[in-house]
Backbone as CSV, one residue per row, in Angstrom:
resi,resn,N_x,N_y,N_z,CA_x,CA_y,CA_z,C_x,C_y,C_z
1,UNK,49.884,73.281,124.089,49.447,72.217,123.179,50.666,71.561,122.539
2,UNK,51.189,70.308,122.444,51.990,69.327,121.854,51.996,69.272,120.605
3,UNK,52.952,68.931,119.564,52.208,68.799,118.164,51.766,67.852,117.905
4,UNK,51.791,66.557,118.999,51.131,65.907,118.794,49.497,65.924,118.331
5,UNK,49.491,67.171,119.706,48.060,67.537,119.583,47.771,68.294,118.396
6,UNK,48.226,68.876,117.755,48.220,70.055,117.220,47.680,69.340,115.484
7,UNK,48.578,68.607,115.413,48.505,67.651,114.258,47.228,66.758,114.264
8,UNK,46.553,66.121,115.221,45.824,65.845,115.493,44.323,66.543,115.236
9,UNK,44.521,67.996,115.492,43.523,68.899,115.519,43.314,69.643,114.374
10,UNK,44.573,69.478,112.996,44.750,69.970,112.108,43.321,69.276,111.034
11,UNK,42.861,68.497,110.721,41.823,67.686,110.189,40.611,68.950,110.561
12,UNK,40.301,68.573,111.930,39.088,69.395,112.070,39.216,70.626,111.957
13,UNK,40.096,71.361,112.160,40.321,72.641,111.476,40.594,73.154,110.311
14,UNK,40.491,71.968,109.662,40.447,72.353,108.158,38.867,72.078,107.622
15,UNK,38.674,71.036,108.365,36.907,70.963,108.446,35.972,72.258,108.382
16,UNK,36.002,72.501,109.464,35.297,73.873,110.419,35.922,75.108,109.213
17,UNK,37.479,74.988,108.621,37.549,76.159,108.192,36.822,75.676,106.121
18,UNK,36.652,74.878,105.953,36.104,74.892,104.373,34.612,75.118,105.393
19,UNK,33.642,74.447,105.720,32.515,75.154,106.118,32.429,76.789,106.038
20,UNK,33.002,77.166,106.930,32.902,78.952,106.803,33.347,79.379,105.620
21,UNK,34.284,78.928,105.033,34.808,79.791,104.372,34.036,79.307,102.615
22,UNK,33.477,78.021,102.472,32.655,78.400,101.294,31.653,78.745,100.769
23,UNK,31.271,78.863,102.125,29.862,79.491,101.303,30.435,81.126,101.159
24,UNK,31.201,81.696,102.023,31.934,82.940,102.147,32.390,82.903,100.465
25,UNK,33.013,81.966,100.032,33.481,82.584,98.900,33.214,82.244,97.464
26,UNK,31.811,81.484,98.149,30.680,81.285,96.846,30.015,82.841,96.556
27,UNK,29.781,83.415,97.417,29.421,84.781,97.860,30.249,85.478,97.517
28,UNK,31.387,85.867,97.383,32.764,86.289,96.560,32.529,86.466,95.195
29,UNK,32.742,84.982,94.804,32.225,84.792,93.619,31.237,85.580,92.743
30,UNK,30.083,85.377,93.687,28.801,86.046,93.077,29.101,87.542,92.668
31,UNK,29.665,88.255,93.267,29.756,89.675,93.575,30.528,89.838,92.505
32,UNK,31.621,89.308,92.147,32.148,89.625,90.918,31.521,89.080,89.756
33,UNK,30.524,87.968,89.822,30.439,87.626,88.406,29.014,88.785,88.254
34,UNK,27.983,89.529,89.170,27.413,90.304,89.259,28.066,91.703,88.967
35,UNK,29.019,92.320,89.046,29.703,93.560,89.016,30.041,93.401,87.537
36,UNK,30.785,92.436,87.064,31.084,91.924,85.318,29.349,92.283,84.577
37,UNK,28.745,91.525,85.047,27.292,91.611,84.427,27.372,93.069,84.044
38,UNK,27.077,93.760,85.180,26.258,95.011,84.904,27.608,95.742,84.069
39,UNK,27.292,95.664,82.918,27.994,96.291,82.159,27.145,98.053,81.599
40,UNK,27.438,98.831,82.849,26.352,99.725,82.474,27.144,101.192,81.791
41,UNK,28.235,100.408,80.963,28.882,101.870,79.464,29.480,100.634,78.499
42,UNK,28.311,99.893,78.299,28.466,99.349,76.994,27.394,100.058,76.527
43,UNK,27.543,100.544,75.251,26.869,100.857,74.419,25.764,100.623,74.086
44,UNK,25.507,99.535,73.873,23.953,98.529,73.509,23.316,99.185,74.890
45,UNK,23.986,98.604,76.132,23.108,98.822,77.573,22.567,100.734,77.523
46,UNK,23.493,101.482,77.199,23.250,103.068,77.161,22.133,103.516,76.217
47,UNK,21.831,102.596,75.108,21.339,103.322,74.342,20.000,102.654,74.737
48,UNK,19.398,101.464,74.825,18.433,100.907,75.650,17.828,101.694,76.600
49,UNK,18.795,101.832,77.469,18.262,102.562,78.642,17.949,103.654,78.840
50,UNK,18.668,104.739,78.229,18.377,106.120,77.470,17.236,106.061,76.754
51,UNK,16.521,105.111,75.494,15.721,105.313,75.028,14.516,105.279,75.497
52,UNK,14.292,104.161,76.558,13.077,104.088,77.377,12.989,105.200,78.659
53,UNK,13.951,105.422,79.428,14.189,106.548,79.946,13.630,108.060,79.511
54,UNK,14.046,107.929,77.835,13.798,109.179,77.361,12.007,109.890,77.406
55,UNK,11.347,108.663,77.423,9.679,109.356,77.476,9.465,109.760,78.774
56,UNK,10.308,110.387,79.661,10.314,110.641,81.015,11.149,111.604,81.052
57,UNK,11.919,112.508,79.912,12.918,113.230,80.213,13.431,114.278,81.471
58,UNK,14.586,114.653,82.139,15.031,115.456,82.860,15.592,113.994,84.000
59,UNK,15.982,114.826,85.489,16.767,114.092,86.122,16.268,112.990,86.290
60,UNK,16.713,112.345,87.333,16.383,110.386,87.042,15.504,110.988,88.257
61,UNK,14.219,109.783,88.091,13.033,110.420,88.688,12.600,108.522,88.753
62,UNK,11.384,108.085,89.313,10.241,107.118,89.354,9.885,106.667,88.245
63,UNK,9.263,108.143,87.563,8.655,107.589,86.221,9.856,107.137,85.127
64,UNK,10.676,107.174,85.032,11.560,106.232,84.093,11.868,105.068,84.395
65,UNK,11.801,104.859,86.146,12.065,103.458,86.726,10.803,102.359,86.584
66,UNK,9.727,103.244,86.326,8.733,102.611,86.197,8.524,102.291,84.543
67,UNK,8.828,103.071,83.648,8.681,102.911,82.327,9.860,101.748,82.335
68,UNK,11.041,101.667,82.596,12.021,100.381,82.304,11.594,99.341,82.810
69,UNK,10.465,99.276,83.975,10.230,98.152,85.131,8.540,97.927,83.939
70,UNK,8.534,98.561,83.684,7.115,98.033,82.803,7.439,97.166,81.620
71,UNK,8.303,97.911,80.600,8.955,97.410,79.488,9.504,95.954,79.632
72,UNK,9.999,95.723,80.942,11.004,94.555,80.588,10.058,94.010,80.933
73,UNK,9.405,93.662,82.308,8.336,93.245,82.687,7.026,92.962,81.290
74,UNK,6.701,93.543,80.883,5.998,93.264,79.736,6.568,92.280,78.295
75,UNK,7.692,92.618,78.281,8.371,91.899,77.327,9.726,90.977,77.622
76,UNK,9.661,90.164,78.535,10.421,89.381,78.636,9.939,87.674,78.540
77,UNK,11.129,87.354,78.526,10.804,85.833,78.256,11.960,84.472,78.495
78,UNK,10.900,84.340,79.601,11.874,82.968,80.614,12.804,81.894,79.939
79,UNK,13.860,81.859,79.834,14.735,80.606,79.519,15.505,80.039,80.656
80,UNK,15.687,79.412,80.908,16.299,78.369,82.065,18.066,78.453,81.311
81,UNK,19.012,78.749,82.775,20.240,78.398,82.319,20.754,77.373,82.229
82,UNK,21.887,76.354,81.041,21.989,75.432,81.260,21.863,74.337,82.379
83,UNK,21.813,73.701,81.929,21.721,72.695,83.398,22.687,72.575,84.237
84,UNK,22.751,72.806,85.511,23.872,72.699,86.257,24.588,74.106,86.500
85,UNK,24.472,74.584,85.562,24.964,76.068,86.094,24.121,77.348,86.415
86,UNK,24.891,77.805,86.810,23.992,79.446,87.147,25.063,80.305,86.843
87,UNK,23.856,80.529,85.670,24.997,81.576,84.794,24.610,83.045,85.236
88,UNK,25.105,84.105,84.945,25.055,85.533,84.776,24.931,86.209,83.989
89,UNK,24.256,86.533,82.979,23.977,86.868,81.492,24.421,88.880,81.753
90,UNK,25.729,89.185,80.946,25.421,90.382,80.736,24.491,91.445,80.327
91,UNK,24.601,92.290,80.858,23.030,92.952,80.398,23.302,93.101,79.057
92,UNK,23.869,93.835,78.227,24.131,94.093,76.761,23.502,92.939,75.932
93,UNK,24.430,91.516,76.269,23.893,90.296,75.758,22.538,89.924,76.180
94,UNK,22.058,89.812,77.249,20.325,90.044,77.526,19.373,91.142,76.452
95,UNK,20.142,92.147,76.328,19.132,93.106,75.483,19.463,92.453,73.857
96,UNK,20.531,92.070,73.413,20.829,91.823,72.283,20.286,90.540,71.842
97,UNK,20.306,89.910,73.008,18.986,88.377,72.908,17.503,88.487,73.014
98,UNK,17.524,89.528,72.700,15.600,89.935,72.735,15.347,89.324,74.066
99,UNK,15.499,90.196,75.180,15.284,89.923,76.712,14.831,88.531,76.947
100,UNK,15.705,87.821,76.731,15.559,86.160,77.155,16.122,86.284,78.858
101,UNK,15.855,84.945,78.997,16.814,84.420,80.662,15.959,84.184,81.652
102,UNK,16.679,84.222,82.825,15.814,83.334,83.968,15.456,84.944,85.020
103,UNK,15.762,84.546,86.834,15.433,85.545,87.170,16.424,86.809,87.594
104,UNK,17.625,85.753,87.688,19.115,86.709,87.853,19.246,87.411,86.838
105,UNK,19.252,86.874,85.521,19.281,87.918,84.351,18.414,88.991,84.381
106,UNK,17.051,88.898,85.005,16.167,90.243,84.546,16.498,90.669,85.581
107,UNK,16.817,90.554,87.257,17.633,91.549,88.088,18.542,92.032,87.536
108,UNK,19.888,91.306,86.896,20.644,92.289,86.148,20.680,93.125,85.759
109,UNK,19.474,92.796,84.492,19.457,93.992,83.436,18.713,94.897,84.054
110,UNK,17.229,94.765,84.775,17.170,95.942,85.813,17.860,96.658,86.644
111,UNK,18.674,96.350,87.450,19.740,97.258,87.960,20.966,98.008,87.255
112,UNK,21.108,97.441,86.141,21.802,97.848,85.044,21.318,98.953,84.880
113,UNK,20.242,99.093,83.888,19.264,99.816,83.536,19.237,101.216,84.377
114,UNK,18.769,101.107,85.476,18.510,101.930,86.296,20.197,102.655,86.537
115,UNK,21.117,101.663,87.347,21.938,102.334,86.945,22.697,103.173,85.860
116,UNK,22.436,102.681,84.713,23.189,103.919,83.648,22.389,104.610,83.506
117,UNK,21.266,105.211,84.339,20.639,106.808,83.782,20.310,107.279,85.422
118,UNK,21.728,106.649,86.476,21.749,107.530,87.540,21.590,107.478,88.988
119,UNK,20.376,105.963,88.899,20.046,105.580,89.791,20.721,104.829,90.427
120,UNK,20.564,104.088,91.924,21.218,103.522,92.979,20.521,102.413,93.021
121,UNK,20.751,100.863,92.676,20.453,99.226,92.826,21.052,98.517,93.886
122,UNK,20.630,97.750,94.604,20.949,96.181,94.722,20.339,95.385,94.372
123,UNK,21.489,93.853,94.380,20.515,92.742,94.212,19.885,91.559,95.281
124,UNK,19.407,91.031,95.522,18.957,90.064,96.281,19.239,88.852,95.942
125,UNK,19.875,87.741,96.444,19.685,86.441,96.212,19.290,85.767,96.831
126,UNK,18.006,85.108,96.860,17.039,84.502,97.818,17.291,83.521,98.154
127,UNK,16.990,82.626,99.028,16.426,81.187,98.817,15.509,80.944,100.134
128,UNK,14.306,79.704,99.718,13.175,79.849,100.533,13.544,77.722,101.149
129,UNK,13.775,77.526,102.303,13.819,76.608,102.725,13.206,74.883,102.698
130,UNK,12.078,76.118,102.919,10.896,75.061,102.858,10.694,75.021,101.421
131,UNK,10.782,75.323,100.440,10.489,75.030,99.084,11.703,74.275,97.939
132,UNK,12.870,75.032,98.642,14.263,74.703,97.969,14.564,75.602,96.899
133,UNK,13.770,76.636,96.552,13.519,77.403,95.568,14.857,78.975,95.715
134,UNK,14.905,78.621,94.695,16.533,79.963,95.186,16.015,81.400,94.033
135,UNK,15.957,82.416,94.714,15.535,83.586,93.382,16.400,85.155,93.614
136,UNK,15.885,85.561,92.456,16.657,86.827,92.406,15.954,88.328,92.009
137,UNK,16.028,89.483,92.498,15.656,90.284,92.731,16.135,91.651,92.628
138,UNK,15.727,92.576,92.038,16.312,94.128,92.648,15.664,95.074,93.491
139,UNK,16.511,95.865,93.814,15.568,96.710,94.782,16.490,98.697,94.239
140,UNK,15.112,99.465,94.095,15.918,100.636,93.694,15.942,101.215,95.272
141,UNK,16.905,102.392,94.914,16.753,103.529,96.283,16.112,104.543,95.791
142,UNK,15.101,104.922,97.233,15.042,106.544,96.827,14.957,106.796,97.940
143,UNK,14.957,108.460,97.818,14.550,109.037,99.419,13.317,110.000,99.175
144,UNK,12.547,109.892,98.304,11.638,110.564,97.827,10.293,109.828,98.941
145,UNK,9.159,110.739,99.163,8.257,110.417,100.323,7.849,108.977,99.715
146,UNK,7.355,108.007,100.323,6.843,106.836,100.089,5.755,106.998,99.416
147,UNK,4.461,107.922,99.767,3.382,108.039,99.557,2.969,108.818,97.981
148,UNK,4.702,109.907,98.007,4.478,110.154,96.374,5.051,109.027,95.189
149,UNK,5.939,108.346,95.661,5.863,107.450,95.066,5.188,106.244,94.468
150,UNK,4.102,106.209,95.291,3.099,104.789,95.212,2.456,105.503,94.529
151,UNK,2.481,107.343,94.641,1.201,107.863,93.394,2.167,107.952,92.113
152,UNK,2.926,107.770,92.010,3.846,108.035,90.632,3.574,106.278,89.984
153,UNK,3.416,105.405,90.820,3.517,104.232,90.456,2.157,103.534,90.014
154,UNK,1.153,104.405,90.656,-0.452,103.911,90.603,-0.507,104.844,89.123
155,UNK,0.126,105.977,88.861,-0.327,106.568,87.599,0.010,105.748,86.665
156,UNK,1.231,105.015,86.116,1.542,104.279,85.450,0.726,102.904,84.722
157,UNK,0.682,102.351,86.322,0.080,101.261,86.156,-1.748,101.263,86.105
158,UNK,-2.328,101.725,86.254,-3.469,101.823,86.399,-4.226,101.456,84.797
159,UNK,-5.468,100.591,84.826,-5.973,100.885,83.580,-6.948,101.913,83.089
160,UNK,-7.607,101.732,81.960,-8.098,102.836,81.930,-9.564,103.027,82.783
161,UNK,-10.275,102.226,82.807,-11.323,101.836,83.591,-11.012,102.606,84.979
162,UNK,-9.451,102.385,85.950,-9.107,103.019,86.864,-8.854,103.962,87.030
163,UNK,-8.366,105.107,85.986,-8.186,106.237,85.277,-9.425,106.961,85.126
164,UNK,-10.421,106.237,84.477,-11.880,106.976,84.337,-12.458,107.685,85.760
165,UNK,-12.531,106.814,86.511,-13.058,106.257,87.847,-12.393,107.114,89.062
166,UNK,-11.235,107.614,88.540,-10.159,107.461,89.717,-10.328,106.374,90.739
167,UNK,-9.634,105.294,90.023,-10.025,104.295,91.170,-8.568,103.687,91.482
168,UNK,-7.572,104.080,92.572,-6.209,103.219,92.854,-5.912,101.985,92.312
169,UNK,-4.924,101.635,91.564,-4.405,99.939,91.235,-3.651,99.884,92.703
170,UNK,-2.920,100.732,92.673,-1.601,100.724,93.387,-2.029,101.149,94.517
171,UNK,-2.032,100.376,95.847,-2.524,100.994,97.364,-1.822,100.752,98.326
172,UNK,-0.717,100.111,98.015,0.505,100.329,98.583,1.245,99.753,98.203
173,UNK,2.473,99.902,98.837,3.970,99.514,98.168,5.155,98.973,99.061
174,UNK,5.594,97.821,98.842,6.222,97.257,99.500,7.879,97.951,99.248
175,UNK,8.381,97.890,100.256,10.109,98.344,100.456,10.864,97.697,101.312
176,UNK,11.951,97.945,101.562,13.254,97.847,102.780,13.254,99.024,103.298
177,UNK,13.112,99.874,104.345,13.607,101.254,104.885,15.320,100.853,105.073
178,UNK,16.169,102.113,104.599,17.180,101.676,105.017,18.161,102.528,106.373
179,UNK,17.371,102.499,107.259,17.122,102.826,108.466,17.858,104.202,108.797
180,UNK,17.984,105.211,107.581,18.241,106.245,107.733,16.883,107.396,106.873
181,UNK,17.108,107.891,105.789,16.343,108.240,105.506,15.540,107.995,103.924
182,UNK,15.796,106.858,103.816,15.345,106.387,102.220,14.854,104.898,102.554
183,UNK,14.672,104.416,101.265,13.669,103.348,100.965,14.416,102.420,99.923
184,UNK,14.690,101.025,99.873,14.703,100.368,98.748,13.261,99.658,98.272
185,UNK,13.068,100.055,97.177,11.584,99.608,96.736,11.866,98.070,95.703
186,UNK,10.965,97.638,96.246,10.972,95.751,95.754,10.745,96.188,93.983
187,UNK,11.810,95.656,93.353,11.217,95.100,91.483,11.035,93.904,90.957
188,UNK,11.267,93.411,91.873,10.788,91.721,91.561,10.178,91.332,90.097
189,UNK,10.489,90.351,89.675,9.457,90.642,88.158,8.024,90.078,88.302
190,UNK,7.800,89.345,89.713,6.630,88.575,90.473,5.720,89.814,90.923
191,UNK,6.229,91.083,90.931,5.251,91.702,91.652,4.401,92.853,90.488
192,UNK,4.479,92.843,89.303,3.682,93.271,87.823,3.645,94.407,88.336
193,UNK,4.002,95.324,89.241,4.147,96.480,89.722,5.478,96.872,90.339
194,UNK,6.544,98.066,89.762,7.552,98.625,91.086,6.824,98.335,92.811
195,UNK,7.204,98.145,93.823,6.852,97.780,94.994,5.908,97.155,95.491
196,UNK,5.514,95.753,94.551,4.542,94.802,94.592,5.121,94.417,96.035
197,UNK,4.211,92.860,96.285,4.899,92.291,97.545,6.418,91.802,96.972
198,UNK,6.642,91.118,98.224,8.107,90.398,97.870,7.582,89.041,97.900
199,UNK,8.670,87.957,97.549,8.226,86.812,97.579,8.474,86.141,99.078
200,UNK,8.357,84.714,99.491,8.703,84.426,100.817,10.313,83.964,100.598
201,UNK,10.965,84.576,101.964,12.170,83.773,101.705,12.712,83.369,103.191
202,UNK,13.852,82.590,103.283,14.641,82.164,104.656,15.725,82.659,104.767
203,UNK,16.351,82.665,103.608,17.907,83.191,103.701,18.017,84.166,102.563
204,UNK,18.660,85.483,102.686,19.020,86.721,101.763,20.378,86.930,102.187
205,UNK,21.090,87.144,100.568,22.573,87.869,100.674,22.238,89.221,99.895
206,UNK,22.490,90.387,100.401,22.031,91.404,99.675,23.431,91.883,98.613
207,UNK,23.409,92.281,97.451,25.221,92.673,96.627,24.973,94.138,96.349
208,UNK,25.661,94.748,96.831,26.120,96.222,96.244,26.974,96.136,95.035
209,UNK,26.864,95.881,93.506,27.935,95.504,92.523,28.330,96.447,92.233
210,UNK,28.215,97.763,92.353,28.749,99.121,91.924,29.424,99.082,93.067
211,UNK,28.949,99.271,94.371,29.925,99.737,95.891,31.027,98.629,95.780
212,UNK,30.646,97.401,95.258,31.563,96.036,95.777,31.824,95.559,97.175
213,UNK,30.802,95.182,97.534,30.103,94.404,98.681,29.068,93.845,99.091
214,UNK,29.113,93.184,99.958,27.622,92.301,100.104,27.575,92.127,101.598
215,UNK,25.916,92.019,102.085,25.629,91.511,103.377,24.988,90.299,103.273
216,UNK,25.292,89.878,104.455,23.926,88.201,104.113,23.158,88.379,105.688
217,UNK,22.306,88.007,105.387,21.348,87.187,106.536,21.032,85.958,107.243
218,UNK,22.286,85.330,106.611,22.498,83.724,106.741,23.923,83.224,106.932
């Protein structure tokens, strides 16, 4: 090749290389401003999470994931991030704002959560094509049987009417297998249950913010 040529070819290869490489390091991005978030030994976040945790005492188990996934779920309340940006709300500052924010913030503070009393998170960042709609998500691990779990999760949630009755809320439960021997179970705040459905999507980047890494599907 000539440098004529070479020089020539330099344009489109700078083309071809910002394509790949930004959405690559919009995705970068994310992972660190997600890893900053989960601030899970700040203080505020420990004592939160410990306290709701605590009506479940001994090792980290379902039923505390389900008591934190109820709590926030029950008491949260949607604010939109400024306009134009997409912010990342620390969890500490989320709990200290009387659980405000959008849907990245309550993934946050859920995986937060879960993480400082033991447990294993990712997050999801969605987006659905056909809608234009971009969302966010956690998913816990366990390797505990599927089937005792959906009963740890139907005890929780159930009302009392279902309780009287023995009559199931919970009749199954949506997950990821992670093709060895465990499960990531959907927390979506859309699904009013640990392993509701998921929502629809086209494209997923999954973030490990504790491991520090990410996969995408897109």
């Amino acid at each position: 090749m000539t440098r004529k040529q070479i020089l020539t070819g330099l344009p489109i290869l700078a083309i071809v290389a910002t394509i790949i490489l930004l959405p690559y390091l919009g995705k970068v991005r994310d992972l660190e401003n997600l890893t900053s978030a989960m601030d899970i030994e700040n203080p505020t976040t420990l004592k939160f999470s410990h306290a709701l945790a605590a009506k479940f005492p001994g090792e980290y188990n379902i039923d505390q994931v389900c008591e934190i996934y109820s709590y926030l779920n029950k008491n949260w309340k949607y604010i939109n991030d400024p306009r134009g940006i997409d912010y990342f709300s620390k969890a500490s500052f989320t709990i200290e704002n009387n659980l405000t924010g959008d849907c990245d913030d309550f993934a946050i503070l859920m995986a937060t959560l879960i993480e400082s009393i033991g447990g294993k998170t990712r997050i999801n960042l969605v987006f659905d094509s056909d809608t234009k709609i971009g969302h966010a998500f956690t998913e816990v691990y366990f390797q505990d049987n599927p089937e005792y779990l959906r009963e740890r999760i139907d005890y929780h949630f159930q009302n009392i009417f279902q309780v009287l009755f023995d009559i199931p809320r919970v009749k199954t439960i949506n997950y990821t297998p992670d093709g060895i021997n465990g499960i990531w179970l959907n927390l979506d705040w859309s699904s009013k249950y640990p392993g509701g459905p998921y929502i629809n999507y086209t494209k997923r980047t999954i973030y490990y913010p504790m491991e520090g890494y990410f996969t995408s599907s897109n």
